[in-house]
Biopython code that builds the backbone (N, CA, C, O; Angstrom):
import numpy as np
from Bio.PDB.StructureBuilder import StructureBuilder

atoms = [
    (1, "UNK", "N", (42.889, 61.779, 164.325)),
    (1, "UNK", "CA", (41.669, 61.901, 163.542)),
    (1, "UNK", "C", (41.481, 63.372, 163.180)),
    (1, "UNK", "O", (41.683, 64.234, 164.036)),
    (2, "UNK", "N", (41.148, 63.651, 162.089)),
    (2, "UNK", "CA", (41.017, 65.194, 161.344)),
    (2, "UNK", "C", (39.758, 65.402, 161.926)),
    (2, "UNK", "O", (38.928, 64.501, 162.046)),
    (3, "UNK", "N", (39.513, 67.065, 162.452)),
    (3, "UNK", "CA", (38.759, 67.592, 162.679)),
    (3, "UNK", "C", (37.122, 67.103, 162.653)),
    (3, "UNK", "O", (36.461, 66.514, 163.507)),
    (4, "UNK", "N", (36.752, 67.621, 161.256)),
    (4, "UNK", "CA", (35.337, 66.994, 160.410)),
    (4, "UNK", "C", (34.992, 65.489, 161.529)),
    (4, "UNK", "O", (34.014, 65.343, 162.262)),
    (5, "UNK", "N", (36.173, 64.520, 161.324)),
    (5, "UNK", "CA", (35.852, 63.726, 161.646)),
    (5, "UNK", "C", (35.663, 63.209, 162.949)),
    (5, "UNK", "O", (34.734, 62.445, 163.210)),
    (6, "UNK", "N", (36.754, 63.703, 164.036)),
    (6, "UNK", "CA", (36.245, 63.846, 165.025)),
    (6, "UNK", "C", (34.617, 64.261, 165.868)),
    (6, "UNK", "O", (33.790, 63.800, 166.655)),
    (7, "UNK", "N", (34.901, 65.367, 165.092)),
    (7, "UNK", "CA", (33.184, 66.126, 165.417)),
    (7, "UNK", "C", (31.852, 65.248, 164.928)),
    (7, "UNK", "O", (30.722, 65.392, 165.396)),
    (8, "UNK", "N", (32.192, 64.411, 163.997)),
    (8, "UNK", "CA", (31.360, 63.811, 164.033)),
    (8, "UNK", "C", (31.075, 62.337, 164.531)),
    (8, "UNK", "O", (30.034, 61.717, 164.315)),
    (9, "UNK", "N", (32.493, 61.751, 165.436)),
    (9, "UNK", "CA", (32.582, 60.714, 165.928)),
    (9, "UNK", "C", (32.050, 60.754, 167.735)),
    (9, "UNK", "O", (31.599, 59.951, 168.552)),
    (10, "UNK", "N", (32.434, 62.210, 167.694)),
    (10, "UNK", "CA", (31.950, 62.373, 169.301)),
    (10, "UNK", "C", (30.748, 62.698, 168.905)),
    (10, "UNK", "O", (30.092, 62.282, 169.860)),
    (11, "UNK", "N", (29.837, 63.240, 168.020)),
    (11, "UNK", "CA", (28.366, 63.350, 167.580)),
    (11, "UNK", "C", (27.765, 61.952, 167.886)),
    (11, "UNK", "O", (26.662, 61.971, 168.431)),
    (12, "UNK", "N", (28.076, 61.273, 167.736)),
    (12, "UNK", "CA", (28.088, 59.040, 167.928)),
    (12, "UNK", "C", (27.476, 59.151, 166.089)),
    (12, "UNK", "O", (26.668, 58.286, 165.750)),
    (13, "UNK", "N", (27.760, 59.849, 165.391)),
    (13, "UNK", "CA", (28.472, 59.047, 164.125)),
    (13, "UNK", "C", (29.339, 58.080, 163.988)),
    (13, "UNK", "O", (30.113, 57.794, 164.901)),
    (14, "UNK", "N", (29.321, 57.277, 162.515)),
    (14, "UNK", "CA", (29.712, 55.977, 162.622)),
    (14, "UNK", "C", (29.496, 55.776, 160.960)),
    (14, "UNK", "O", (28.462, 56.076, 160.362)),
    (15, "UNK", "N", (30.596, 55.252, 160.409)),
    (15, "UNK", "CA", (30.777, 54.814, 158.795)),
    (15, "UNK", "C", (30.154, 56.104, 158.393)),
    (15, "UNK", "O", (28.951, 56.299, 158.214)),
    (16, "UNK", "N", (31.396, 57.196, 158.241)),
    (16, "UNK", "CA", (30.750, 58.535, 158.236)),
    (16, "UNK", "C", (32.399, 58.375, 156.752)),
    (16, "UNK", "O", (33.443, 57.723, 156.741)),
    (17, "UNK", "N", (31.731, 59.400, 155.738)),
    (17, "UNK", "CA", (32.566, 59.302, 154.325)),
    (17, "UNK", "C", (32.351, 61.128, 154.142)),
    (17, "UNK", "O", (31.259, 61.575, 153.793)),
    (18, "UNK", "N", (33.067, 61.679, 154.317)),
    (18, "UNK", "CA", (33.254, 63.099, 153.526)),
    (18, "UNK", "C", (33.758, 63.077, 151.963)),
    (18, "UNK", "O", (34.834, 62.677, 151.520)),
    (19, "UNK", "N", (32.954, 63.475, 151.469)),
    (19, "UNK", "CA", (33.461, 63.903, 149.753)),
    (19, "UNK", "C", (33.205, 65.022, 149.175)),
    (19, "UNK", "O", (32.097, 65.501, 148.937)),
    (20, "UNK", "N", (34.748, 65.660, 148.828)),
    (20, "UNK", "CA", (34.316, 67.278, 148.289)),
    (20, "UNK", "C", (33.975, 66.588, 146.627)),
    (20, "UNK", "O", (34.546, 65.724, 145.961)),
    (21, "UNK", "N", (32.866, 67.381, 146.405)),
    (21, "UNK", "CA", (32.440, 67.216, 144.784)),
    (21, "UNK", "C", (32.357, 68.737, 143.996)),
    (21, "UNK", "O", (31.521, 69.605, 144.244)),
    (22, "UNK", "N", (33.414, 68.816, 143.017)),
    (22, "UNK", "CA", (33.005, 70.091, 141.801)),
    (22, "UNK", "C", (33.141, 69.604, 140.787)),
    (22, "UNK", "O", (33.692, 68.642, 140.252)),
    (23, "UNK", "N", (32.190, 70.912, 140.458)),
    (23, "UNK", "CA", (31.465, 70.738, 139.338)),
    (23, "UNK", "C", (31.718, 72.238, 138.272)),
    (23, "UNK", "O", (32.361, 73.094, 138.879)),
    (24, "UNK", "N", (31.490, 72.474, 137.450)),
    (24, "UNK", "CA", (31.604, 73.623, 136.501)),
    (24, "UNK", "C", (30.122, 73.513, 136.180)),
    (24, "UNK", "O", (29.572, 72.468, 135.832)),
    (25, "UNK", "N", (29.261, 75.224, 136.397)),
    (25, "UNK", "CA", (28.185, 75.226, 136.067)),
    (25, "UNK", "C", (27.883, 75.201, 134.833)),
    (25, "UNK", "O", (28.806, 75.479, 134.067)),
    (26, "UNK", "N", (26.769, 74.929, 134.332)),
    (26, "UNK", "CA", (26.481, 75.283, 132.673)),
    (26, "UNK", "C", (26.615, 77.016, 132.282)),
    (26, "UNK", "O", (26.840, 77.893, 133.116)),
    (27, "UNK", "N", (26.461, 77.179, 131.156)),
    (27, "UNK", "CA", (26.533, 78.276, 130.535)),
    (27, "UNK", "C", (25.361, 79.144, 131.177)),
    (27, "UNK", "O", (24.294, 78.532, 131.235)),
    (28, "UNK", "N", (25.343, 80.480, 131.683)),
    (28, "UNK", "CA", (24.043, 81.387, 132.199)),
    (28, "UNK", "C", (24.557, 82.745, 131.912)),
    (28, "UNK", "O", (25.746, 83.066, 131.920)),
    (29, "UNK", "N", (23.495, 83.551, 131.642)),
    (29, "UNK", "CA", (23.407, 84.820, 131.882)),
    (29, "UNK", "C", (24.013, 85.487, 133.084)),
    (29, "UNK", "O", (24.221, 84.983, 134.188)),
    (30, "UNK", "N", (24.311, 86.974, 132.588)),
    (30, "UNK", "CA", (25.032, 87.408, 134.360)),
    (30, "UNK", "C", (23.700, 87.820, 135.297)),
    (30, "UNK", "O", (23.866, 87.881, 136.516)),
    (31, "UNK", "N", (22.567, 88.062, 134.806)),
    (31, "UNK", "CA", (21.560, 88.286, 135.717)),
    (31, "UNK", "C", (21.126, 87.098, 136.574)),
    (31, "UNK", "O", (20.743, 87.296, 137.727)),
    (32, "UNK", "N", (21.172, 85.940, 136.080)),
    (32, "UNK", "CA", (21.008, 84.569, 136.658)),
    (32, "UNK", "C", (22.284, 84.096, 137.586)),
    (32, "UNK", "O", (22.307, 83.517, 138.672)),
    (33, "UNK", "N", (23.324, 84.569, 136.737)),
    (33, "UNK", "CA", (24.618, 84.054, 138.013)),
    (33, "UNK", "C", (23.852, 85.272, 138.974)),
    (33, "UNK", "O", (22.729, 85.106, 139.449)),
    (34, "UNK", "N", (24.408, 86.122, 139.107)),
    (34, "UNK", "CA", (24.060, 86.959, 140.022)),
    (34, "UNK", "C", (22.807, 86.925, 140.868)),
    (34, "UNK", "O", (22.781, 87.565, 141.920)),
    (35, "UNK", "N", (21.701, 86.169, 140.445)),
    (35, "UNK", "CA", (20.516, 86.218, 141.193)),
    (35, "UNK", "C", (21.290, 84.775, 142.317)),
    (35, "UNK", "O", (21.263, 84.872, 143.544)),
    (36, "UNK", "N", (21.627, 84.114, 141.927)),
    (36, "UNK", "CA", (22.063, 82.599, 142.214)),
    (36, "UNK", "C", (22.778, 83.044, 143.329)),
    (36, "UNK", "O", (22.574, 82.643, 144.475)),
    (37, "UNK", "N", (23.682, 83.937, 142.975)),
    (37, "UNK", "CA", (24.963, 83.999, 143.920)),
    (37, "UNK", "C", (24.026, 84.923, 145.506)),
    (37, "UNK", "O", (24.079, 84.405, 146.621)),
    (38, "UNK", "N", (23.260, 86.274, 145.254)),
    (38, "UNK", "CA", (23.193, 86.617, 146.372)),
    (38, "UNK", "C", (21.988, 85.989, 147.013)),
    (38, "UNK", "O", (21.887, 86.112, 148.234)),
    (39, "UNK", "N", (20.908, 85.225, 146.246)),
    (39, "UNK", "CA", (19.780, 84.329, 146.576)),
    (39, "UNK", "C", (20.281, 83.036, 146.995)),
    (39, "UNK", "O", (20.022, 82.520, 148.082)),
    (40, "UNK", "N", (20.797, 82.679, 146.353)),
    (40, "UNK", "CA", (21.094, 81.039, 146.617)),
    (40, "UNK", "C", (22.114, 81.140, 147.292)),
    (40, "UNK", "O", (23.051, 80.448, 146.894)),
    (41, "UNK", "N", (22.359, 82.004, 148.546)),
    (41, "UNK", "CA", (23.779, 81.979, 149.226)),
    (41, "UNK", "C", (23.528, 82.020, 150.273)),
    (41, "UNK", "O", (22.554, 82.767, 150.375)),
    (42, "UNK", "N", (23.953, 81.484, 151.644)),
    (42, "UNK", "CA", (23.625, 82.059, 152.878)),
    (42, "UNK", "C", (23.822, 83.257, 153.671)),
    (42, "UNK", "O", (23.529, 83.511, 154.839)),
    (43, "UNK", "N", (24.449, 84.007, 152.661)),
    (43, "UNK", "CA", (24.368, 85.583, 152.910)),
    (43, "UNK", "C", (22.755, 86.515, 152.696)),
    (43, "UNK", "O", (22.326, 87.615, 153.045)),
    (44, "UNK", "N", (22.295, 85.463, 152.006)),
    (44, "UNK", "CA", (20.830, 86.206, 151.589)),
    (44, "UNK", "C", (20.187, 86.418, 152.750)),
    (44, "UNK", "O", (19.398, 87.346, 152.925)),
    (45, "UNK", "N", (20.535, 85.455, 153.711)),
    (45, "UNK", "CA", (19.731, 85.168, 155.401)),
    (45, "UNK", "C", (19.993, 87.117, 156.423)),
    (45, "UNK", "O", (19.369, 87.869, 157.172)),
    (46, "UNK", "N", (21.352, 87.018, 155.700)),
    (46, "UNK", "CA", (21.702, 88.827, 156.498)),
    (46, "UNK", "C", (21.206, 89.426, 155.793)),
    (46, "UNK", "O", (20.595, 90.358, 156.317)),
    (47, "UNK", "N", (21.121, 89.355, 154.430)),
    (47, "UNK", "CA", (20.157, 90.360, 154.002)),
    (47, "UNK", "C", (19.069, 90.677, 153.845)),
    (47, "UNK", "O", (18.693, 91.736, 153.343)),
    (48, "UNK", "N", (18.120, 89.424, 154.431)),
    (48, "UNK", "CA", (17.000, 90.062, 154.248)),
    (48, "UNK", "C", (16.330, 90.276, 156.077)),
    (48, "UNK", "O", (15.324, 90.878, 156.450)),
    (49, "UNK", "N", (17.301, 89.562, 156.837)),
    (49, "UNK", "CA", (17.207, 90.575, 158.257)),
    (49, "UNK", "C", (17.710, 91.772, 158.334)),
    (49, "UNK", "O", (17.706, 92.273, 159.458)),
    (50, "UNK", "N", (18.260, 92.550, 157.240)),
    (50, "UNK", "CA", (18.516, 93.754, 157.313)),
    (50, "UNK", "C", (17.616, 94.548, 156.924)),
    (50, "UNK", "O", (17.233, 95.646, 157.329)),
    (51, "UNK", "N", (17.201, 93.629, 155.779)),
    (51, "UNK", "CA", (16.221, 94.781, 154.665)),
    (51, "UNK", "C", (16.328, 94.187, 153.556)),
    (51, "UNK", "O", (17.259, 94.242, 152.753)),
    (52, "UNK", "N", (14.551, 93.124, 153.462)),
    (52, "UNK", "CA", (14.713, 92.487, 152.331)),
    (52, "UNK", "C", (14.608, 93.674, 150.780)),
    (52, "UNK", "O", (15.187, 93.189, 149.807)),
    (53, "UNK", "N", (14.199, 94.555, 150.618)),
    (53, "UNK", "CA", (14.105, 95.124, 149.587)),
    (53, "UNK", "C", (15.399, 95.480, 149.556)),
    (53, "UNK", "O", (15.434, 96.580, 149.003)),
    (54, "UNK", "N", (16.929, 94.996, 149.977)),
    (54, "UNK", "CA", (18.007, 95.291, 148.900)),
    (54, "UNK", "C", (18.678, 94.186, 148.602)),
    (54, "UNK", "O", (19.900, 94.089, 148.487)),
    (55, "UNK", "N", (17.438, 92.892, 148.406)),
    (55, "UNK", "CA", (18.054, 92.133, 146.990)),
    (55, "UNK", "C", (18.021, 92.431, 145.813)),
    (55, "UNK", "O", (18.944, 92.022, 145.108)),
    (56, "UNK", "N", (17.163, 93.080, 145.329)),
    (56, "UNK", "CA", (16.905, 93.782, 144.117)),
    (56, "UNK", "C", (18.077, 94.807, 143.727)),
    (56, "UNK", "O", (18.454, 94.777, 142.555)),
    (57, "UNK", "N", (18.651, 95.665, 144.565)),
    (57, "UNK", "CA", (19.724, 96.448, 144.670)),
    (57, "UNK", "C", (20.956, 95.549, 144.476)),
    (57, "UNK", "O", (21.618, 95.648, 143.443)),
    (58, "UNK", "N", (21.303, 94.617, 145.503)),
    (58, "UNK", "CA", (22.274, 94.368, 145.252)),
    (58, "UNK", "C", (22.831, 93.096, 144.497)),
    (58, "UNK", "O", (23.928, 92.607, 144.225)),
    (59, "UNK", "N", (21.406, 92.804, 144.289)),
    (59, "UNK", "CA", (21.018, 91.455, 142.884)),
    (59, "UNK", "C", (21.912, 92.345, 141.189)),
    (59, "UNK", "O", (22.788, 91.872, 140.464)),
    (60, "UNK", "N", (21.331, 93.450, 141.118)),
    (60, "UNK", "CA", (21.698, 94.650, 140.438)),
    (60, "UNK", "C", (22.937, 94.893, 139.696)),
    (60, "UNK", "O", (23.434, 95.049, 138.581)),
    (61, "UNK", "N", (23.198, 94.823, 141.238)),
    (61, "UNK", "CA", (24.841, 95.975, 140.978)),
    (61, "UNK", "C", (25.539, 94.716, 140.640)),
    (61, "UNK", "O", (26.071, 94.771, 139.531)),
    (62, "UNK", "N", (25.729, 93.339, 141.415)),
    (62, "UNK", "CA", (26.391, 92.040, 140.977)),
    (62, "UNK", "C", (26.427, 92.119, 139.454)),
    (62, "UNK", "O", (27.416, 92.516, 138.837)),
    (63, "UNK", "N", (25.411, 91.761, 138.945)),
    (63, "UNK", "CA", (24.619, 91.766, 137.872)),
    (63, "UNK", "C", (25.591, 92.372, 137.310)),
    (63, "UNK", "O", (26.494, 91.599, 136.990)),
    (64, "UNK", "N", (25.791, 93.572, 137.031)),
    (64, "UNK", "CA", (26.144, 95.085, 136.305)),
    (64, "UNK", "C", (27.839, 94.608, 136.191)),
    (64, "UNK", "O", (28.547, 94.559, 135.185)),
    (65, "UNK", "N", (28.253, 94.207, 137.974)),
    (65, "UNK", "CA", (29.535, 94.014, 137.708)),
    (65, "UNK", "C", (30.368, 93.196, 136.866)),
    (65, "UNK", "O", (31.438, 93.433, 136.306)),
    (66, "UNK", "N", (29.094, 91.435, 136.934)),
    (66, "UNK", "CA", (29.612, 90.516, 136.331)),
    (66, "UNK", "C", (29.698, 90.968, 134.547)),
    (66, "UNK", "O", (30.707, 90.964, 133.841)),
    (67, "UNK", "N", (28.051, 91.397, 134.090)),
    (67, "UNK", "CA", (28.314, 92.242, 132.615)),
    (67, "UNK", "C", (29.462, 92.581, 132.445)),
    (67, "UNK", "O", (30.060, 91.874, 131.635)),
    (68, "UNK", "N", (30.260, 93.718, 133.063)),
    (68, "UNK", "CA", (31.242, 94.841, 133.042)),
    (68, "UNK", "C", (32.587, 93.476, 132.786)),
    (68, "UNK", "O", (33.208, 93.337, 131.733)),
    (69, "UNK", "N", (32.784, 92.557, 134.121)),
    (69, "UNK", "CA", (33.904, 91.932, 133.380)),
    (69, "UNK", "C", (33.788, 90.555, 132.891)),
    (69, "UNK", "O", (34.723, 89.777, 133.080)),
    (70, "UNK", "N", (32.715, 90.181, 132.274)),
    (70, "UNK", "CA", (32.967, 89.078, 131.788)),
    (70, "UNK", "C", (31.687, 89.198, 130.239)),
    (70, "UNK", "O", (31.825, 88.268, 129.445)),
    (71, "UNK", "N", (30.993, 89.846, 130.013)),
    (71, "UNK", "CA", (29.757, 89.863, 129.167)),
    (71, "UNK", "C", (28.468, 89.661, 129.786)),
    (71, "UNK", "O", (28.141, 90.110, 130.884)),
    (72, "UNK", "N", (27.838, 89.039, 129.105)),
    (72, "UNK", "CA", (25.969, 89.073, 129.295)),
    (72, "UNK", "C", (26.062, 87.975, 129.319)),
    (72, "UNK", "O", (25.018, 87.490, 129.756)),
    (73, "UNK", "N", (26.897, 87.132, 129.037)),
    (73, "UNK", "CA", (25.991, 85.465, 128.967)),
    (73, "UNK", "C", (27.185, 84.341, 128.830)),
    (73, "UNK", "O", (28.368, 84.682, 128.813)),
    (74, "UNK", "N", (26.827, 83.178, 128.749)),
    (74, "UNK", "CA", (27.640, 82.474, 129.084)),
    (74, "UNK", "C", (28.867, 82.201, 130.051)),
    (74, "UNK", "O", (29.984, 81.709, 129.895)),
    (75, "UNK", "N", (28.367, 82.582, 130.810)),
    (75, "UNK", "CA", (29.067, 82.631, 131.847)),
    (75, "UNK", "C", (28.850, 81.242, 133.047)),
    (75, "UNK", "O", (27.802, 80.783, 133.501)),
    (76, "UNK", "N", (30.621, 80.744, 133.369)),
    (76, "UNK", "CA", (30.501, 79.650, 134.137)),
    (76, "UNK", "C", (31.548, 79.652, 135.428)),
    (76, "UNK", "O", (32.535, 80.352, 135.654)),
    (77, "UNK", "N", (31.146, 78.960, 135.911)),
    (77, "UNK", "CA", (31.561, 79.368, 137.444)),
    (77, "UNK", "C", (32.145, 77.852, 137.874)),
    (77, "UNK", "O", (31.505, 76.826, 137.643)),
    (78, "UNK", "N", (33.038, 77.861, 138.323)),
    (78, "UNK", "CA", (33.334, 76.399, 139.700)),
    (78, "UNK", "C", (32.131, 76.547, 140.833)),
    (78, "UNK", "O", (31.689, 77.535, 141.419)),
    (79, "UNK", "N", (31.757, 74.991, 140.894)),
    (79, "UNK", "CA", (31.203, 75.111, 141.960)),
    (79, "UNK", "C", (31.600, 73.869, 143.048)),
    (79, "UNK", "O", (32.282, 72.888, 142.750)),
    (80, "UNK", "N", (31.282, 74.020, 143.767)),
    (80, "UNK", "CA", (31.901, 73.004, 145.286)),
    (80, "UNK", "C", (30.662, 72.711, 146.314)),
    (80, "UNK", "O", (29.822, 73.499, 146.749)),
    (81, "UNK", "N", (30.813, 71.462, 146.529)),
    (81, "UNK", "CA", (29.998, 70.829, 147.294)),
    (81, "UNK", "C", (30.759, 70.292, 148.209)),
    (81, "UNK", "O", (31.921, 70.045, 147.885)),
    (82, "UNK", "N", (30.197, 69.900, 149.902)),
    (82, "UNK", "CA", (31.359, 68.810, 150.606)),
    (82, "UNK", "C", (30.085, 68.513, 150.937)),
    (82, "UNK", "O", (29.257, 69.286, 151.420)),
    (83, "UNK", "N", (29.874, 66.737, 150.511)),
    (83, "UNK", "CA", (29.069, 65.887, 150.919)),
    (83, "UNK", "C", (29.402, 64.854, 151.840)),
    (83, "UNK", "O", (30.301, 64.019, 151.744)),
    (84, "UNK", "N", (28.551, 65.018, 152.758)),
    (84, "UNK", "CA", (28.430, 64.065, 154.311)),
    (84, "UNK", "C", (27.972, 62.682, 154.538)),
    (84, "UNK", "O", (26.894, 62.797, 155.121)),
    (85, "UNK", "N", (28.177, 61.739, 154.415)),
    (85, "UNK", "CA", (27.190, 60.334, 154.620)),
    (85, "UNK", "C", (27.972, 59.788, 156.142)),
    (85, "UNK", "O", (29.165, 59.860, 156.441)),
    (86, "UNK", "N", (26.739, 59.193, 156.995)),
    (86, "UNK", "CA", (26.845, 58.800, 158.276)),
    (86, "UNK", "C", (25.772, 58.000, 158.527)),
    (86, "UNK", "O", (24.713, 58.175, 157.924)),
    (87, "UNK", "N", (25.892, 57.272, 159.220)),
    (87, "UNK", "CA", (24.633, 56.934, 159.826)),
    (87, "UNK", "C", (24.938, 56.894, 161.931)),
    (87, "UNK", "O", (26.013, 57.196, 162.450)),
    (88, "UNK", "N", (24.007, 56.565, 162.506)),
    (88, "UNK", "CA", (23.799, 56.756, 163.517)),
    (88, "UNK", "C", (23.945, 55.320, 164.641)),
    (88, "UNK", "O", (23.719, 55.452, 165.844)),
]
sb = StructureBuilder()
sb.init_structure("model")
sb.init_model(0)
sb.init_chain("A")
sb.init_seg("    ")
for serial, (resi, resn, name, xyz) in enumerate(atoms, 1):
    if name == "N":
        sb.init_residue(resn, " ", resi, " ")
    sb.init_atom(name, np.array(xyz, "f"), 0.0, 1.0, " ", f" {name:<3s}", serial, name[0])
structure = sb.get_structure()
């Protein structure tokens, strides 16, 4: 039995289905990817136990970088999900 599944069989899971799902985001701005990426990430959790005033900083510089190599807009990304169903 693979890993995932183990862990969740000794959990006393039961008719448990893993499915990776991607997707390609829609078209966005690099200020919006970039807000997405260091907000909507679980890295945001270290950063703002460090010092929430450098999301703005490093919301920023992302920002600046993605501009620099790709433009201002339209910009799309892969995205990945691994979805869990179980019951108990």
């Amino acid at each position: 039995m693979a890993m995932p599944q183990r862990v969740l069989a000794e959990a006393g899971f039961r008719d448990f289905r893993i499915e990776v799902v991607e997707k390609l985001s829609g078209p966005s701005r690099a200020d919006d990817t970039a807000t997405g990426l260091v907000q909507g990430n679980p890295v945001s959790m270290a950063i703002a136990e460090r010092d929430p005033l450098l999301f703005p900083v490093i919301t920023n510089a992302i920002a600046a970088a993605l501009k620099s190599r790709f433009g201002e807009a339209d910009l799309r990304a892969p995205l990945r999900a691994i979805v869990v169903q179980a019951r108990v």
